[in-house]
C-alpha positions, 0 to 999 in steps of 0.5 A, a space after each residue: 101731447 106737444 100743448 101738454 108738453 109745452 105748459 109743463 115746462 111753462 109751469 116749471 119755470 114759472 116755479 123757479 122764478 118764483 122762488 129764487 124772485 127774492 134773491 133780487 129784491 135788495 143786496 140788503 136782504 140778499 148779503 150779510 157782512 158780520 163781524 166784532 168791533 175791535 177793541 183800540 190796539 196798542 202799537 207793538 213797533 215803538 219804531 215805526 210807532 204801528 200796531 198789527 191789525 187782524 180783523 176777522 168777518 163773515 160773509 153770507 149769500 142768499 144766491 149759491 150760483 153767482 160768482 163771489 167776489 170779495 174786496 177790501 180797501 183801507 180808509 186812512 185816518 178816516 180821510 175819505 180816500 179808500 185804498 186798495 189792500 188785497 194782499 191784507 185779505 185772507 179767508 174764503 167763504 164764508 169765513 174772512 180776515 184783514 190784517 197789517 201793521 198801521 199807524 197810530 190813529 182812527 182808520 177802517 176798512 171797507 168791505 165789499 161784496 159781489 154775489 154774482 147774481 146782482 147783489 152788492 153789499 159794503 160794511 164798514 169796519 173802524 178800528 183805532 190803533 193806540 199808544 198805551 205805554 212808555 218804554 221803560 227809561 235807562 238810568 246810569 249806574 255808579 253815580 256820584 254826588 259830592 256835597 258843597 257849601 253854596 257860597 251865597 244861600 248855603 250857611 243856613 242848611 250846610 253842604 247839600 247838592 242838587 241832583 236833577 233827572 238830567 244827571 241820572 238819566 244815561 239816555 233820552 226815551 223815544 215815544 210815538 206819542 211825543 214829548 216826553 217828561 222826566 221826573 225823579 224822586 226818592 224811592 217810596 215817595 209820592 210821584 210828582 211830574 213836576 219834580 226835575 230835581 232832588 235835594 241831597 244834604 247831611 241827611 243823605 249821606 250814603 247810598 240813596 236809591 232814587 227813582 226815574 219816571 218818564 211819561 208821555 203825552 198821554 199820561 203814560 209812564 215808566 221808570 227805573 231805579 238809580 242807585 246814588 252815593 252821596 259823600 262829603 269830602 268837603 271839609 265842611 261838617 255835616 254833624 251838629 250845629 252849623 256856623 260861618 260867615 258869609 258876605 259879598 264883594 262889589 264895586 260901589 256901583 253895585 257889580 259882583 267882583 269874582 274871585 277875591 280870596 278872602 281871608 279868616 283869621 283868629 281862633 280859625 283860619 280858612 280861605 275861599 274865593 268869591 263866586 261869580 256872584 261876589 259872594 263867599 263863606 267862611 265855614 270853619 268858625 265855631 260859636 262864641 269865638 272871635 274872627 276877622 275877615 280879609 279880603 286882599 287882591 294884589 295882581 292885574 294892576 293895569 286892570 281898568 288903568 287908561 288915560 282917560 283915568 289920568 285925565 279925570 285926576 288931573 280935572 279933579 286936583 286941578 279942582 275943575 271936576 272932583 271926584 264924586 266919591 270916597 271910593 273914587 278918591 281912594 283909587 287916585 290915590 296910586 301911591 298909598 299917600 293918603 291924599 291925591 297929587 300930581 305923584 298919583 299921576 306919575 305913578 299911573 303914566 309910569 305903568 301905562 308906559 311900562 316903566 313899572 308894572 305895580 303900585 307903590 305902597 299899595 296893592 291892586 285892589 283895596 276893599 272897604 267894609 261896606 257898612 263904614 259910612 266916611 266921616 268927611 267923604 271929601 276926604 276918605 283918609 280923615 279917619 282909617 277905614 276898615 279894610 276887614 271886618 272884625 266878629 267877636 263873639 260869634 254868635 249861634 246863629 251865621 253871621 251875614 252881610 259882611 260885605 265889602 267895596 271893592 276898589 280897583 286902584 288907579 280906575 277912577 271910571 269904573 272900567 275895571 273886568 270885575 272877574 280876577 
């Protein structure tokens, strides 16, 4: 009995290890990880540029006896370095999720399990957190556009403003996925992301509505509505034909001189001052009539007057060096004699002593039609020259290059502030 005994339970055990024996071939065949790839993620916090993950896995054992261990680590950015993220599993068996807010990239977690019984089996499951949209810019409400006369190009066209993205803009959008550009267009046009500014001109006048577009380095956009008034309070029509004149102010050396005031006369009048640029326009004219254009400056006299200025006209009456242009010539002479002598020079030392503050006979400034060409440029005063220009007849078109040579009196050097 005791033999018998002994090979009955040699048998049975023989029988148990022959059945659980494949348990322990390989964690391969002994664990199953499953699970869906998640599809990329949008970022829900436009803060902390994150998006929250919940990735749900199954886990399934052959061994019902070990006891079952389940961890989870993040693998950042895919960069090898596996961290620990207990707190982000939940679940129990079989049935797991791993969840979190993380930022914008490629990343996977790694799943491992123990069975308890010997077996250990990883997976890996990737998942990529995107940016899949811009936040929706703010434009500003009550906007305001007044139209003007561009002084140098504007003739051709009439009044019109430039309105960029900037003006519309009431403030920046931040985006994880930066920089971010702006476009602007009229609502119901094409979207063009290159387009920073609209032009508004007679054709605008009124209520506009543009549109605001914002759009991120990865293409995506948003926008929003801006409503506009456009008003021309200018004095210059926005109806019918347009007609004016327009020309430019400079030194003979070519330097822009800022606000002259120029005069038109005739069958209108109105009166501009140059821009930075030298430049002006004359808007009020009508086609067929006749005009003259002044420009006069008479304050400043001191302005370029030196020395140095007295010596150059002593070497020039002394005919050591003369003075090498008309335009000189007509600036030694202080005193509006129509020649040059030793009174020019008192008249300068009088002023730069402060005995006198303004010239005799003449005013600070002179201007010369620029298109007058000197008879005799040795000698300026042989001939009057034009100190307007005279347009009879004005034709359908604008008249231009009515350009003048402005002549800073007493400064023979050239050293005169150009910006009056």
């Amino acid at each position: 009995m005791t033999t018998q005994k002994t090979l009955n339970l040699f048998y049975r055990g023989l029988c148990w290890l022959l059945l659980f024996a494949p348990l322990h071939l390989t964690a391969q065949d002994a664990i199953s990880i499953t699970f869906d790839p998640l599809p990329d993620l949008c970022i829900d916090d436009t803060v902390n540029c994150t998006g929250t993950v919940s990735y749900d896995f199954q886990v399934g054992v052959d061994c019902p006896f070990g006891q079952l261990q389940v961890d989870a680590f993040l693998n950042i950015f895919n960069d090898g370095s596996l961290i620990p993220i207990a707190n982000a599993l939940s679940g129990s068996y079989p049935a797991y999720s791993l969840s979190g807010s993380y930022p914008l990239g490629q990343h996977s977690f790694e799943v491992v399990v123990d069975d308890g019984c010997g077996n250990i089996q990883t997976a890996v499951l990737p998942f990529e957190v995107t940016d899949c949209a811009v936040s929706m810019p703010v434009c500003s409400i009550g906007i305001l556009v007044e139209l003007t006369l561009d002084y140098e190009t504007g003739l051709e066209t009439g009044p019109q403003a430039y309105l960029s993205y900037q003006d519309v803009l009431a403030q920046p959008v931040f985006d994880c996925t930066p920089p971010v550009t702006y476009s602007i267009n009229f609502e119901g046009e094409a979207v063009d992301p290159a387009q920073d500014s609209v032009l508004l001109d007679c054709d605008r006048e009124g209520t506009q509505v543009l549109e605001l577009h914002a759009q991120d380095a990865l293409g995506n956009s948003n926008s929003c509505v801006a409503f506009v008034w456009v008003q021309n309070n200018s004095g210059y029509q926005c109806e019918g034909d347009f007609f004016g004149i327009n020309g430019q102010v400079m030194t003979e050396d070519g330097e822009p001189v800022a606000g002259v005031p120029v005069a038109l006369s005739g069958q209108a009048s109105e009166v501009h001052p140059t821009n930075e640029n030298g430049a002006f326009v004359l808007s009020n004219a009508i086609a067929g009539l006749d005009y003259t254009v002044t420009p006069q400056y008479d304050e400043a006299h001191l302005n370029g007057v030196s020395t140095l200025d007295m010596i150059l006209i002593s070497q020039h009456i002394l005919g050591l060096q003369p003075l090498d242009s008309p335009y000189k010539r007509i600036a030694a002479d202080t005193n509006g004699s129509g020649h040059i002598s030793t009174l020019d020079l008192i008249q300068l030392r009088r002023m730069i002593l402060g005995i006198e503050s303004t010239f005799d006979n003449v005013s600070s400034w002179r201007f010369v039609d620029a298109a007058y060409v000197f008879p005799n440029p040795a000698n300026p005063w042989e001939a009057p020259f034009p100190e307007v220009i005279n347009i009879n007849n004005l034709g359908t078109a604008v008249s231009i290059g009515n350009d003048f040579i402005a002549i800073k009196i007493g400064d023979v050097n050239g050293d005169a502030e150009t910006e009056l």
